[in-house]
Each structure stands twice: as structure tokens, then as C-alpha cells.
C-alpha positions as CSV (number, residue, x, y, z in Angstrom):
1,X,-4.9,-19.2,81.6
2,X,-1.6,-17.5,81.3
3,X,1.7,-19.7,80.5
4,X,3.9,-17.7,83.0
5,X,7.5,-18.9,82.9
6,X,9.9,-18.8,85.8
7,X,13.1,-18.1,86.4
8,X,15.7,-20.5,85.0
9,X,12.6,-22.2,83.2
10,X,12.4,-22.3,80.0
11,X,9.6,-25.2,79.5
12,X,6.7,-23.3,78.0
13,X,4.3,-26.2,79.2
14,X,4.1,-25.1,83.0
15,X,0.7,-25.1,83.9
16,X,-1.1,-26.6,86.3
17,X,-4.0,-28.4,86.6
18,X,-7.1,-26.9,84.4
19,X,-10.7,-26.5,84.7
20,X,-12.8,-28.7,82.7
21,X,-15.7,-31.5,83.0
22,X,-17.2,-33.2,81.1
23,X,-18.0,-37.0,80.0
24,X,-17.2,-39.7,76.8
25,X,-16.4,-40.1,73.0
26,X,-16.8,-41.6,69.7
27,X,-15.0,-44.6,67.8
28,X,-14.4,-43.8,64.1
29,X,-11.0,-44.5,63.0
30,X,-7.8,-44.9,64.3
31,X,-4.4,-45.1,63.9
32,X,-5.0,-47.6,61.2
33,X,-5.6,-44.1,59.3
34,X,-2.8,-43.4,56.7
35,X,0.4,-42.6,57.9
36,X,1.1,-40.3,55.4
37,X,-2.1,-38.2,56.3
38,X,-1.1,-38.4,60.0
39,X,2.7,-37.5,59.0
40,X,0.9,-34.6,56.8
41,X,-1.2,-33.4,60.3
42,X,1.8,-33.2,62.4
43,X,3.8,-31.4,60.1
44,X,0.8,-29.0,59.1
45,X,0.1,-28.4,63.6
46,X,4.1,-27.6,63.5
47,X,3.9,-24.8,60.8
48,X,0.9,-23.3,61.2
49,X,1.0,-22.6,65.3
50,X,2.4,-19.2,66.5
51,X,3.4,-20.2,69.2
52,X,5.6,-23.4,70.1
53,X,3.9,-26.8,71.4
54,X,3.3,-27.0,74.4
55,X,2.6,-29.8,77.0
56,X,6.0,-31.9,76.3
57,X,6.2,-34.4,79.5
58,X,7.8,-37.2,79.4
59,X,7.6,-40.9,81.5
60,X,10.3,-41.8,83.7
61,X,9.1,-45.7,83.2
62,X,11.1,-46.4,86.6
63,X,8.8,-48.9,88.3
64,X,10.2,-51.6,85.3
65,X,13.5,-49.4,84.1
66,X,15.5,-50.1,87.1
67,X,14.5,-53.2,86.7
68,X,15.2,-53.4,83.2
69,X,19.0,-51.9,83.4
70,X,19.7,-54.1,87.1
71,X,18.3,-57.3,84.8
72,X,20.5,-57.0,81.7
73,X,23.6,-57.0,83.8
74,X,23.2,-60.6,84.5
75,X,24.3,-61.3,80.8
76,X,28.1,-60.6,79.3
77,X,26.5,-58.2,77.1
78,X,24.1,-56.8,79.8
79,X,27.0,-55.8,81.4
80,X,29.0,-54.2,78.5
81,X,25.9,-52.1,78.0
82,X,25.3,-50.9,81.5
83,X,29.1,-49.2,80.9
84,X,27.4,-47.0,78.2
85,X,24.7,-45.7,81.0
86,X,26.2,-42.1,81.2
87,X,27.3,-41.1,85.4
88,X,27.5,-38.1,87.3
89,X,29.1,-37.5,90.4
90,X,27.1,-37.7,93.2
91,X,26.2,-35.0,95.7
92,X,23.4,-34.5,98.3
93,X,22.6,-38.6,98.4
94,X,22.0,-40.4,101.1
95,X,24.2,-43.3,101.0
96,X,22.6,-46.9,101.3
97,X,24.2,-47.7,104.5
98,X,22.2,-45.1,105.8
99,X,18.9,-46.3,105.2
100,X,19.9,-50.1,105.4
101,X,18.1,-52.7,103.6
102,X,16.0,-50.1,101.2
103,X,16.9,-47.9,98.6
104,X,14.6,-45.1,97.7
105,X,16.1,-44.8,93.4
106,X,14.9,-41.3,92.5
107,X,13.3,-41.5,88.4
108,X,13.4,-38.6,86.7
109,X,12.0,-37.2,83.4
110,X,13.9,-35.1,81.6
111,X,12.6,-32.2,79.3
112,X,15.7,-31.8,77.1
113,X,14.4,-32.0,73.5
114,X,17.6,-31.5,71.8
115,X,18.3,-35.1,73.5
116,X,15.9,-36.1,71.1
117,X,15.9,-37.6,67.4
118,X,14.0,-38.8,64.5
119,X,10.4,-36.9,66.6
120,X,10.0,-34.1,64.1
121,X,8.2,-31.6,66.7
122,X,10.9,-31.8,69.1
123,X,13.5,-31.5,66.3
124,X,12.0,-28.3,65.6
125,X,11.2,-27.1,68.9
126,X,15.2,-27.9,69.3
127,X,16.3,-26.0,66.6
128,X,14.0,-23.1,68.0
129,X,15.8,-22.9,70.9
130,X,13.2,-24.1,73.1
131,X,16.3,-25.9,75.8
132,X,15.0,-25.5,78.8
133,X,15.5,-28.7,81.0
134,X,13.0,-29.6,84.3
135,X,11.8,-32.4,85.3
136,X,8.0,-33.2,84.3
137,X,8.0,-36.6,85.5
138,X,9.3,-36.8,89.4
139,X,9.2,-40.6,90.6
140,X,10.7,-41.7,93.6
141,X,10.9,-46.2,93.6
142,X,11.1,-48.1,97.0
143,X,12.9,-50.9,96.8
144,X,12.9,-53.8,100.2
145,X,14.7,-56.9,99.2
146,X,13.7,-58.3,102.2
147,X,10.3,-59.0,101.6
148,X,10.3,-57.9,97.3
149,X,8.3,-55.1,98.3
150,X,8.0,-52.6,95.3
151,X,6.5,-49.2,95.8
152,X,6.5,-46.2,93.5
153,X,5.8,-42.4,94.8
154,X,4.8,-39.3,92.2
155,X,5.2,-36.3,93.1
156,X,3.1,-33.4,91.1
157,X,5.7,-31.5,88.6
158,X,4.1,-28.0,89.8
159,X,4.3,-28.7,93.7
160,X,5.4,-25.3,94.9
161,X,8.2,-26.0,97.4
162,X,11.2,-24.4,98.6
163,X,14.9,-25.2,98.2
164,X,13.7,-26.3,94.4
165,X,16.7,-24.2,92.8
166,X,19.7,-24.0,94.2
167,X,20.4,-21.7,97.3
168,X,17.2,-22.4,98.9
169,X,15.2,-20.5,95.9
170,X,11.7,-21.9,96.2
171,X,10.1,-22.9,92.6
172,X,8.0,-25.4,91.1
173,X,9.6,-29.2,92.0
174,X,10.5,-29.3,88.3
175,X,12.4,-26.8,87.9
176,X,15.2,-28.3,90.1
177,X,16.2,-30.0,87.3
178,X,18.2,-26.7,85.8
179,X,20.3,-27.1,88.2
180,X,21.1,-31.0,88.0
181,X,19.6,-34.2,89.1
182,X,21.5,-33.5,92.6
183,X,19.7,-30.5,93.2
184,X,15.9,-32.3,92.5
185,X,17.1,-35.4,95.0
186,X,18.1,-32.7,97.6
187,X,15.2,-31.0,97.1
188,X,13.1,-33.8,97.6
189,X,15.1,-35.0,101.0
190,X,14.8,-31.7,102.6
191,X,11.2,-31.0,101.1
192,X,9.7,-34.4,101.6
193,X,12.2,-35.8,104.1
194,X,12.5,-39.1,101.7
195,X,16.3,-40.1,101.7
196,X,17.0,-40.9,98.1
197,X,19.8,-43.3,97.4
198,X,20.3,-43.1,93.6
199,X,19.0,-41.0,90.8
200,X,18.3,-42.6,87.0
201,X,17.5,-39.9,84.4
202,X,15.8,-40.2,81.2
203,X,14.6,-38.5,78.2
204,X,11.2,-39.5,76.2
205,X,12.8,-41.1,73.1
206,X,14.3,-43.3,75.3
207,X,10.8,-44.4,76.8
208,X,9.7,-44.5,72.7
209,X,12.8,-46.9,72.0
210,X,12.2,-49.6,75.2
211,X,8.5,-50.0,73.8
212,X,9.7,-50.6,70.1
213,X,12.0,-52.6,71.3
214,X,9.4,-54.8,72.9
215,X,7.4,-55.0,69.7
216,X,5.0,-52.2,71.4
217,X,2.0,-52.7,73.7
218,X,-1.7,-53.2,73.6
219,X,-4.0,-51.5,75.7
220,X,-7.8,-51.1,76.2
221,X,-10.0,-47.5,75.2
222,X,-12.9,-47.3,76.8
223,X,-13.7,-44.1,74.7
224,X,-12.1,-42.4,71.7
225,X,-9.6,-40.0,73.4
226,X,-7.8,-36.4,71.4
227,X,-4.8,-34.6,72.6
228,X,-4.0,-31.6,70.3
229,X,-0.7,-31.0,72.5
230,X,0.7,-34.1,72.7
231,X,-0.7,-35.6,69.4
232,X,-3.0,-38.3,70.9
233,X,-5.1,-39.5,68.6
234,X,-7.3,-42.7,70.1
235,X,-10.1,-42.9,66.6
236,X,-11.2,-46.5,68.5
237,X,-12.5,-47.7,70.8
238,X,-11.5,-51.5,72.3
239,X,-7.7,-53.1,72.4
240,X,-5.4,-51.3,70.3
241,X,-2.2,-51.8,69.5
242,X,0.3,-49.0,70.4
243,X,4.3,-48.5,68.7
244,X,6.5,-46.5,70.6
245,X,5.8,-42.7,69.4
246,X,2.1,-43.4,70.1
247,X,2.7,-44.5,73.7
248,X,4.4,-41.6,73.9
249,X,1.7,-39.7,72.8
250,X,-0.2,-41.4,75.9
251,X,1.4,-40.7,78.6
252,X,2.6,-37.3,77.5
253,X,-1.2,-36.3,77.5
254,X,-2.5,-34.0,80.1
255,X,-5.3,-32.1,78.0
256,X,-7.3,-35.0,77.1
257,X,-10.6,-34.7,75.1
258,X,-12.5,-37.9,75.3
259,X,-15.7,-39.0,73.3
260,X,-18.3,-41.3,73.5
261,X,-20.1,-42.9,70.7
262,X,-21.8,-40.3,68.0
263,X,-19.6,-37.5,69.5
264,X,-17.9,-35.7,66.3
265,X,-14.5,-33.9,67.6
266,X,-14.5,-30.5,66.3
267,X,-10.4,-30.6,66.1
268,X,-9.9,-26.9,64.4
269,X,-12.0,-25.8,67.8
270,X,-9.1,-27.7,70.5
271,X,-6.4,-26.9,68.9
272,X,-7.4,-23.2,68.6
273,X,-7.9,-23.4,72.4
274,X,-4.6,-24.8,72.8
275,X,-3.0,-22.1,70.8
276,X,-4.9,-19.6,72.9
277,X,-3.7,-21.2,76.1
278,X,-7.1,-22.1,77.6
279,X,-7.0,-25.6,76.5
280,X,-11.0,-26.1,77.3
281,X,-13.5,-25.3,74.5
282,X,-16.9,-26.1,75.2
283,X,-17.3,-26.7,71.2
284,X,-15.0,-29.3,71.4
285,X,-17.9,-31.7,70.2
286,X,-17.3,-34.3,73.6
287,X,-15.7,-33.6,76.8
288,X,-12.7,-32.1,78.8
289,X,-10.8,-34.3,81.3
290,X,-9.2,-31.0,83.0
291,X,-7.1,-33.0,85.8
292,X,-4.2,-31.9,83.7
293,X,-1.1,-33.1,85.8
294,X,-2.7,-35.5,88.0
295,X,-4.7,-37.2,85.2
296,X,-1.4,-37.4,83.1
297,X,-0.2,-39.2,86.5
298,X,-3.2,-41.2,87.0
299,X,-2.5,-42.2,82.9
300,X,1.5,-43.1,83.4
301,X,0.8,-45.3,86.5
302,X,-1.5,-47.3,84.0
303,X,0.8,-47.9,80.9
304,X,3.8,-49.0,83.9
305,X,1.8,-51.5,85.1
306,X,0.8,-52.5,81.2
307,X,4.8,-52.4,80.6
308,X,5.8,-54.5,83.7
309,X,3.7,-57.0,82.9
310,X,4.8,-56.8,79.1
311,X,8.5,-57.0,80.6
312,X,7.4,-59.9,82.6
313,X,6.0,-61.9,80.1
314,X,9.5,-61.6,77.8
315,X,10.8,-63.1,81.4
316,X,13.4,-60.7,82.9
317,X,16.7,-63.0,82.4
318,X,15.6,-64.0,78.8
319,X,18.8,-62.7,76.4
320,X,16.8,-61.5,73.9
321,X,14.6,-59.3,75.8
322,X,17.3,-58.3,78.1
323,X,19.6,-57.4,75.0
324,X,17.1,-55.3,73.1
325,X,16.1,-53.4,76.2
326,X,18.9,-52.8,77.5
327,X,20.0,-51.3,73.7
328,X,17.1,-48.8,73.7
329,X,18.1,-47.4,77.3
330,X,21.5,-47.2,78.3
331,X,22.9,-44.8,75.8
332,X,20.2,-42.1,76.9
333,X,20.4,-43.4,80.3
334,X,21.9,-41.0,83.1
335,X,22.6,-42.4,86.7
336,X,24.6,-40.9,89.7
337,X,28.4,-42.2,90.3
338,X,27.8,-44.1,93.0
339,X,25.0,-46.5,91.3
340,X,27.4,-49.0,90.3
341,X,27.2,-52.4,88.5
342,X,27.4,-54.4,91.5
343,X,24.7,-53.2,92.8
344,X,22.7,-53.0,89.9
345,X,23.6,-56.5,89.9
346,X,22.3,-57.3,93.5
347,X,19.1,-55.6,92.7
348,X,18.6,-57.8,89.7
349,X,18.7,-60.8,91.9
350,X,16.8,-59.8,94.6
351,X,13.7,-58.8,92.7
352,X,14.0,-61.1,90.0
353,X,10.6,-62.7,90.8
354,X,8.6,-59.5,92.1
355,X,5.8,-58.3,90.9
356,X,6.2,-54.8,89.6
357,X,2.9,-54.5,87.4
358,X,0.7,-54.8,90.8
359,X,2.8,-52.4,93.1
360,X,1.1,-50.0,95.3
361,X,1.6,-46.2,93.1
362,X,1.1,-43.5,95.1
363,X,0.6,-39.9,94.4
364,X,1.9,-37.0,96.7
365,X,-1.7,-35.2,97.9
366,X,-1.9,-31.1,96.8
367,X,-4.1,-28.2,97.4
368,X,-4.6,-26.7,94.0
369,X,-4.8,-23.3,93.8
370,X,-7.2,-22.2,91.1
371,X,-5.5,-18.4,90.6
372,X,-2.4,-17.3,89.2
373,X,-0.2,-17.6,91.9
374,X,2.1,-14.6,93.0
375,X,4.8,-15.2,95.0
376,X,7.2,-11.9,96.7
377,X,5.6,-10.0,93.9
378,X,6.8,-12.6,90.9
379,X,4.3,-14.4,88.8
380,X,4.6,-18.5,88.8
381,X,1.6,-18.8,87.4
382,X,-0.2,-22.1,88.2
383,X,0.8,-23.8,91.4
384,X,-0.2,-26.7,93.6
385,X,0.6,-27.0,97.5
386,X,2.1,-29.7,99.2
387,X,-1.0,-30.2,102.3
388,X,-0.9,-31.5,105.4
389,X,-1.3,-33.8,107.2
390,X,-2.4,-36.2,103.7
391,X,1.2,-36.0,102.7
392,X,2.8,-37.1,106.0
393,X,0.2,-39.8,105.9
394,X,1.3,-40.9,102.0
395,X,4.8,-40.7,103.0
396,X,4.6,-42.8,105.8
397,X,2.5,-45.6,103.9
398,X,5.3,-45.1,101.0
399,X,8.2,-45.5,103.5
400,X,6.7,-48.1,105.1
401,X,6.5,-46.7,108.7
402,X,5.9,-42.9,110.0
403,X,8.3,-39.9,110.3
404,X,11.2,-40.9,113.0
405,X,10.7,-36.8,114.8
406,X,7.3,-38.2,115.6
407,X,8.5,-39.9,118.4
408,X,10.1,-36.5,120.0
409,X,8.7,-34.4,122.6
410,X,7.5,-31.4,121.7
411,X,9.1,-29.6,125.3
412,X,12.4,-30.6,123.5
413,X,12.0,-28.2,120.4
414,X,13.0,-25.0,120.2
415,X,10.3,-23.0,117.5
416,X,10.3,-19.3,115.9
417,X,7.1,-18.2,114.4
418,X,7.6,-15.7,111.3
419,X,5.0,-13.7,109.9
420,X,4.2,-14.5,105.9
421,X,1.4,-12.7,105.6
422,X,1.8,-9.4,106.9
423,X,-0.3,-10.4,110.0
424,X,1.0,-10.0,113.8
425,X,-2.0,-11.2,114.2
426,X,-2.0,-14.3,113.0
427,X,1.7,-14.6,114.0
428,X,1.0,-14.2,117.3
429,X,-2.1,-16.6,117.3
430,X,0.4,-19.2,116.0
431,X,2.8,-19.0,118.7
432,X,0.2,-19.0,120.9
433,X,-0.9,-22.5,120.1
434,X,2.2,-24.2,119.7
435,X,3.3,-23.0,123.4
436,X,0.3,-24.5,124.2
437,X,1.5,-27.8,122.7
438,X,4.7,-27.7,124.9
439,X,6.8,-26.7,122.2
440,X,9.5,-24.1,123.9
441,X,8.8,-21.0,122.0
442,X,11.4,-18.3,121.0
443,X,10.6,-14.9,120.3
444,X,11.5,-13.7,116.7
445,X,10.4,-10.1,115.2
446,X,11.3,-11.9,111.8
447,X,8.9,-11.4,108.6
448,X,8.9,-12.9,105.4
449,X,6.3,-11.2,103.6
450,X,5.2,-14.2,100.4
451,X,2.1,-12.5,99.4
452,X,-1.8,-12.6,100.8
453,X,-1.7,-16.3,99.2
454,X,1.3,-18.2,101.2
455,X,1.6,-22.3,102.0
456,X,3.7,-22.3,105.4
457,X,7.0,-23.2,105.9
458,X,8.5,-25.5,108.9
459,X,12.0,-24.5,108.1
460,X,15.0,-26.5,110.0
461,X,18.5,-26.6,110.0
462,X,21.1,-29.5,108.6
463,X,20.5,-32.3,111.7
464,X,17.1,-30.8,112.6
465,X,14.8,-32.9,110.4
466,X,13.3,-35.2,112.9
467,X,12.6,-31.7,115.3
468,X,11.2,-30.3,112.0
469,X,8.6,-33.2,111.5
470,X,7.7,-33.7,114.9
471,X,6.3,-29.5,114.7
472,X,4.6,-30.4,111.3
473,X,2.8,-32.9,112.9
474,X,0.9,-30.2,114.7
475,X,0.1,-28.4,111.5
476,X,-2.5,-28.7,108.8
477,X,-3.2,-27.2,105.5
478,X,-0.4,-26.2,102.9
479,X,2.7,-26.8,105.1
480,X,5.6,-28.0,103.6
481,X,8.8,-28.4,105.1
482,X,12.4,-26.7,104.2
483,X,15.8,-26.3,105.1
484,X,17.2,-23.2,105.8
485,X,18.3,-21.0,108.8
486,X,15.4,-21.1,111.7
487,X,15.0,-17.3,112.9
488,X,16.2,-16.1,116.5
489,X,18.7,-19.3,116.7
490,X,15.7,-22.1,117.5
491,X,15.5,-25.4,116.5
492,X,12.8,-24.8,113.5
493,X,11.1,-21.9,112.3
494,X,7.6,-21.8,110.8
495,X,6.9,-19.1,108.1
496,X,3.1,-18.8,109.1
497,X,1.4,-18.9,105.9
498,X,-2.5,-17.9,104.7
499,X,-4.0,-21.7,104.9
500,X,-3.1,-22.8,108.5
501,X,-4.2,-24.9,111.4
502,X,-2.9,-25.6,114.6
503,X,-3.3,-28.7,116.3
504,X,-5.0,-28.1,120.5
505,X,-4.5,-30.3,123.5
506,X,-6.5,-32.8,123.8
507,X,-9.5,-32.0,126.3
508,X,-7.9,-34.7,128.4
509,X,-4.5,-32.7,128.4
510,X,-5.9,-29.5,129.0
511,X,-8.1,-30.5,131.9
512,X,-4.9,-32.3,133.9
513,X,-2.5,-29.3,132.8
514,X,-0.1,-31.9,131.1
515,X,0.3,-29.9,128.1
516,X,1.7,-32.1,125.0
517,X,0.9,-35.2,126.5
518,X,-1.7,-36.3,123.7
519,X,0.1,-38.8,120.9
520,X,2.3,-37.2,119.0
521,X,0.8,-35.0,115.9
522,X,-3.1,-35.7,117.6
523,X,-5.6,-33.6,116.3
524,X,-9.3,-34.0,115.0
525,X,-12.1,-31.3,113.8
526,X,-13.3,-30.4,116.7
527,X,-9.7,-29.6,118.4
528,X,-7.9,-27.8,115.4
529,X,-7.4,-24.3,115.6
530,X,-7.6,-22.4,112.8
531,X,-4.8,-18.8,113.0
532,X,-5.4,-18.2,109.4
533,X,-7.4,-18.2,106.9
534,X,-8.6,-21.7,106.3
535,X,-11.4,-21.0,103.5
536,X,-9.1,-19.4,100.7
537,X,-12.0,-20.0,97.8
538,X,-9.0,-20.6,95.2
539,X,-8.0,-23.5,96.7
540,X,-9.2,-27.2,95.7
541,X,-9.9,-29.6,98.5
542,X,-7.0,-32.5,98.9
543,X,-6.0,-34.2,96.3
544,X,-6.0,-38.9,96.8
545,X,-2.8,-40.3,97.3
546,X,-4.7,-43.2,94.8
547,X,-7.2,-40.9,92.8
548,X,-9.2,-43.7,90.9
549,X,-8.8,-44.2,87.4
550,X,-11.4,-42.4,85.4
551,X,-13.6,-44.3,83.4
552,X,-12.7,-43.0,79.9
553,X,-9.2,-43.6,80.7
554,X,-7.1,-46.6,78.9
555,X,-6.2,-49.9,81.0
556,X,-4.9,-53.0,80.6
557,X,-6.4,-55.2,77.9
């Protein structure tokens, strides 16, 4: 697999999800090995590589750090730390009184190593000039005081979506981060349509200080685990204690070996394959996980709910804790202007008592796409596609009700249909079924020639979102939305993509002539249309919105 890197992205671990199977691993060891010898194998992977590390995510811990920062400012010296948190000003959020009595606190990841010190690869990566910043860990938390509710939204680092960069530029989610934490939360608004409130930015040796500041954490191993790019290095099986750097070493993982019992790790055979950018080696000696992002997900979503419950049991409140926590985070700590101590303040008191450690976690569903993906000619390498409708579905169980477009007729929405495959065919197809949805259809002779391989595009202007939704709802496959200029002056444009479906009337609709009378959004098998082609054999079926946790995978002890 090629490491492609993209424009205005300079972190060389960009890949997607990998192929790999395999199943469990061996229990000789562990980190009660010499740290000296362990010190002596880091140093030894830095020098002798050609080629810089790769695989450097990091853990926006936001299900417990809002919670942690909001808590500390009940104390005197809670508060005097909060006015080390570093602020931005604040562009593109939606302001609280907007969505009323829940705040949506986008938790962010950030890839700077030179933010970094006292982690001897990053030091060197640093000094490399490896200073590309994105954001490998996109979180968005879901706060509703009035009932404590707590839920916490991932969104897949290489979801392909447009408006990533500035200017409408589409790109891999992460890569917003190059242009600011204002340009990932609009991003996310216009591409998700989640209003986000507030932003709270972190880098990984922050996450590695608030765990040595809790005196680390214990969790279980079902199976000796091996990461050659993050430097996971699980030798047993069972509860084991884990400092700060080692967590780190967790939840940065996203090319996991594991190993059952007897399985010898052949470690010069993995890391060659990492070098080589393949990552899988069948002489591994034990197995690959290959869920790459999503596992490393799957893996962060575990250790929160290990930390919240950690937090919990310090007692949120408790001077001590508060103190010490607080210490490790707010000089690394980056929030936007408007996040203020009052309200960090009111937070802390409303959801003193919740439970963070069993909140619902989602996980934005994707379409993975297998090949090297090309998009107006430029390689972005590995992607994943935003897919419909099991993201308008997450969403709406994340926000806590559906889409508010989804109430709209569709005789009251202007739509343009734009060819993005180099098909009239198709094109015309498309408009053909939405016309026969009700939607008011305006002729465009617009193209937007992606590529062979295209997601689709419901494009809308500022004001337009609910219209924009309420035509998504009658799509399926790798739609995503965006906001832009709709073609010929309508409402919404969709950029007709390779992997498309549009919704019919109902039978009952069809037979009584009331076109678009069905519920709004109504489809099933047997009434979908597909215009495109719906069998692309580089794509992955739908990704869970909860993928289960794999049994090789640590837990809670």
C-alpha cells in the first residue's frame, strides 16, 4: 500500500484501513522487561528505519477531558489554571443559544509533534521536520444537562468529504486541521450537519501527562498484543498496569499484531513490513487485526471508559485529583474564545454526578474503499466514504432526534442534478427519479467530472441545510453532503456520483398518482433504484455505528 500524501498534509501516517485477518497471541514478558533494553529498542527502531515512523495518532480523551477542565474550576486553583488553557477566536460556531439546552463540544487530536517533549521519537521526527498538523482523532461530545445525558460521536480520520480545507477543497476530515480548529468544526457542520458549539484541542503528551497524573491505569489483555508503529508492546496476558507513554502506545495503535498462547512474534518480519508500507506479513508468527482506523477507534472508546471510571473513582470535586489533572492539561490545552469559565463552570455542576464511563460511543458508518483512490486526477490514496442512509441514522440517535429538513416537502425544493462521472446517462436517470419524488427539478448542463470512482454530493447553499437533508433522505450509498453553490440557481445540487440509489414512490403513491406522499426519506429493497453503479467490488459493505469490541482487544479489568 502506498503512503500518498495530500495537499497541505504533511502526516506521513495517512492510510486507511488495511487488509489483514487473522486470530490470537502469546504471554511471555512484559513491560516488567528492563527499561533500559526497551529504551535501547526504541532508540535502535529510530536509527535504523529509512523512512520516518509512521502511524502517530493521538486520543482526544474528551468524553472525561471536558469534564476534567469544567471540574477543576470549582476550586480557587482550578480556576487559576483554566486561565492557562490557551484560546482562539472563534469562527464558524454555532452559538449555544442556538441549539438551546445542548452543546455539541468538538474534541480534537492534534498531530503537532513539535508540541511534544521528553517522547524521544517525536523529538526526532520534530527535528526532521516532519510538522504537518491534522487531526487523527475527530470527536464530537453531546452534552444534555437536562436529563445528564452524555454521548460521544467519532468520526473516521480518512472520511473523504468536501469543504475539509478551506474554500470548499474536499480532502480527508483530518486534514482540516491545517487550516485551524475552525475550519474542522465548519467542516463538520456543513458535512455532517452537527452544530458544534465549542472546540477543545489537544496534543498526545498531554493525554500521557493526565494518566501519570492519575498514578496510571490498569487494564485487562486478553492476548499478547505488538505494534511496531506505535511501540505497543503487550508481553502478558491478564491485568496490567499501564504509565502514561504506554497508554499512549495503546490507543495510538492501529496496526496491531496480537498472539495467542505459544505464538512466537517474529518482530524483525513486522517491522520490515512496516518499513515497506504493507504493514501485514503473514510471517508475523500470530495474527493481523487489519481494522486499522476503526480498530484504533474501537481501542480509544475502551481506555475512555477505563479513564472515566479512573476519574470517577478520584471523585470529580476531590482537590487533589482536580489539582493534578488539571496541571497535566491546561498548558497544552487549546479551546475557542467563546468557551469561557462560566460556562465551564455550569458544566461542572450539571454533570457532576453523570456517568461518563457507560455513555453510548458512537462511530460515524463508512464505505471503505479497498483501491487507491483518485480524485480529479490527484492521488489521496486510501479513503473511506461517508454512506447513506447509516449515517443519517447514527446522527439522528447521536443528536437525539432526526434531521429537522425531514419534515419538508419534497414539492418545495428546488434540485440540479450534475454529472460526476462522465455519464448523461446516469445523470439523466437521476433526475428522472427525484422528479418522480416531487422534488421540482431544474435543468443544469453542469459536470463535475471526480473520476470513475466518485461518493455523491447533495451540495446546498448557506440557509439551505434542512432542503439539503430532506433530498439526502432519498439517497443511498456514498452520499455526503456539502456546502457550496447549487448549479442552475436551485435550492440543492446533487453531484451524481458512481455508488448511488434513488429512493421510488411507494406502490401506494404511485398507484393514487400522489407522488411524494410516502414518509419523508421512505425507501426499502424492493423500491430503491439503483442510476449507478451500486456493485463497485472495491468497496466494503457499511461499516457499525457500535462495531463490537474484538475479542483480543484490552477492556476494563
Amino acid at each position: 500500500m502506498a503512503d500518498e500524501q495530500q495537499p497541505g498534509d504533511d502526516d506521513p501516517d495517512d492510510l486507511g484501513p488495511s487488509a489483514g485477518a487473522g486470530a490470537s497471541g502469546d504471554a511471555t514478558g512484559g513491560h516488567a522487561a528492563p527499561r533500559a533494553g526497551w529504551r535501547a529498542r526504541r532508540r535502535a527502531r529510530v536509527a535504523g528505519r529509512s523512512r520516518l515512523r509512521r502511524n502517530l495518532t493521538r486520543t482526544a480523551i474528551g468524553l472525561v477531558l471536558v469534564v476534567v477542565v469544567v471540574a477543576g474550576a470549582v476550586t480557587g486553583y482550578g480556576a487559576y489554571r483554566i486561565h492557562q488553557i490557551h484560546r482562539v477566536a472563534a469562527h464558524h460556531l454555532t452559538p449555544t443559544t442556538v441549539t438551546g439546552p445542548t452543546e455539541n463540544i468538538l474534541l480534537i487530536g492534534s498531530t503537532n509533534r513539535c508540541a511534544v517533549k521528553g517522547l524521544a521519537n517525536f523529538v526526532a521526527q520534530c527535528k526532521a521536520g516532519v510538522t504537518g498538523i491534522n487531526s487523527d482523532v475527530v470527536m464530537v461530545l453531546r452534552l444534555v444537562p437536562a436529563d445528564h445525558r452524555v454521548t460521544l460521536l467519532s468520526i473516521p480520520r480518512d472520511t473523504f468529504v468536501p469543504g475539509a480545507r478551506a474554500g470548499g477543497l474536499y480532502n480527508k476530515i483530518d486534514a482540516s486541521l491545517v487550516d485551524g480548529p475552525n475550519q474542522l468544526a465548519a467542516a463538520i457542520q456543513q458535512d455532517f450537519g452537527i452544530p458544534i458549539n465549542h472546540f477543545v484541542e489537544l496534543n498526545f503528551g498531554t493525554f500521557a501527562n493526565v494518566v501519570s497524573a492519575l498514578g496510571g491505569i490498569r487494564m485487562y489483555f486478553p492476548d499478547r498484543l505488538y505494534d511496531a508503529n506505535s511501540d505497543l508492546d503487550i508481553t502478558r496476558t491478564g491485568c496490567q498496569y499501564l504509565n502514561g507513554v504506554q497508554a499512549l502506545e495503546l490507543v495510538r495503535s492501529r496496526h496491531l499484531y496480537y498472539f495467542t498462547k505459544g505464538q512466537k512474534m517474529n518482530v524483525p518480519a513486522i517491522r520490515a513490513a512496516g518499513v515497506a508500507g504493507t504493514y501485514y506479513t503473514p510471517d508475523s508468527g500470530g495474527h493481523y487485526d487489519g481494522s486499522g482506523d476503526l480498530g484504533r477507534i474501537t481501542r480509544v472508546h475502551a481506555f475512555v471508559r477505563v479513564l472515566a471510571s479512573e476519574i470517577a473513582k478520584r471523585g470529580l470535586g476531590n482537590p487533589l485529583t482536580d489539582n493534578a489533572l488539571i496541571g497535566a492539561i491546561a498548558p497544552d490545552l487549546t479551546v475557542d474564545s467563546t468557551f469561557g469559565v462560566t460556562e465551564m463552570l455550569r458544566l461542572a455542576l450539571d454533570f457532576r454526578h453523570a456517568d461518563f464511563g457507560t455513555a453510548p460511543q458512537l462511530t460515524a458508518p463508512i464505505v471503505v474503499n479497498a483501491a487507491t483512490y483518485y480524485y480529479k486526477g490527484y492521488n489521496y490514496g486510501d479513503v473511506v466514504f461517508p454512506t447513506q442512509p447509516q449515517d443519517s441514522r447514527t446522527i439522528a440517535e447521536f443528536m437525539g432526534h432526526p434531521a429537522p429538513g425531514l419534515a419538508l416537502h419534497p414539492a418545495s425544493i428546488s434540485v440540479s442534478v450534475v454529472d460526476g462521472t462522465n455519464s448523461p446517462a446516469a445523470t439523466a436517470a437521476t433526475s428522472a427519479r427525484l422528479r418522480a419524488l416531487g422534488y421540482r427539478i431544474v435543468p443544469s448542463s453542469e459536470s463535475e467530472y471526480v473520476g470513475p470512482v466518485s461518493e455523491t454530493t447533495v451540495r446546498y447553499a448557506a440557509g439551505h441545510l434542512d432542503q439539503a437533508e430532506r433530498v439526502m433522505a432519498s439517497l443511498s450509498g456514498t452520499v455526503v453532503l456539502g456546502q457550496g453553490t447549487p448549479a442552475a440557481g436551485a435550492d440543492v445540487s446533487v453531484v451524481a456520483g458512481s455508488d448511488l440509489t434513488v429512493a421510488s414512490p411507494a406502490p401506494a403513491a404511485a398507484k393514487t398518482g400522489a407522488v411524494g406522499s410516502t414518509a419523508p426519506g421512505a425507501t426499502t429493497a424492493s423500491t430503491a433504484v439503483p442510476v449507478t453503479n451500486t456493485t463497485n467490488p472495491n468497496f466494503s459493505a457499511p461499516t457499525s455505528a457500535t462495531p463490537p469490541v474484538p475479542p483480543y482487544d484490552p477492556r476494563a479489568c
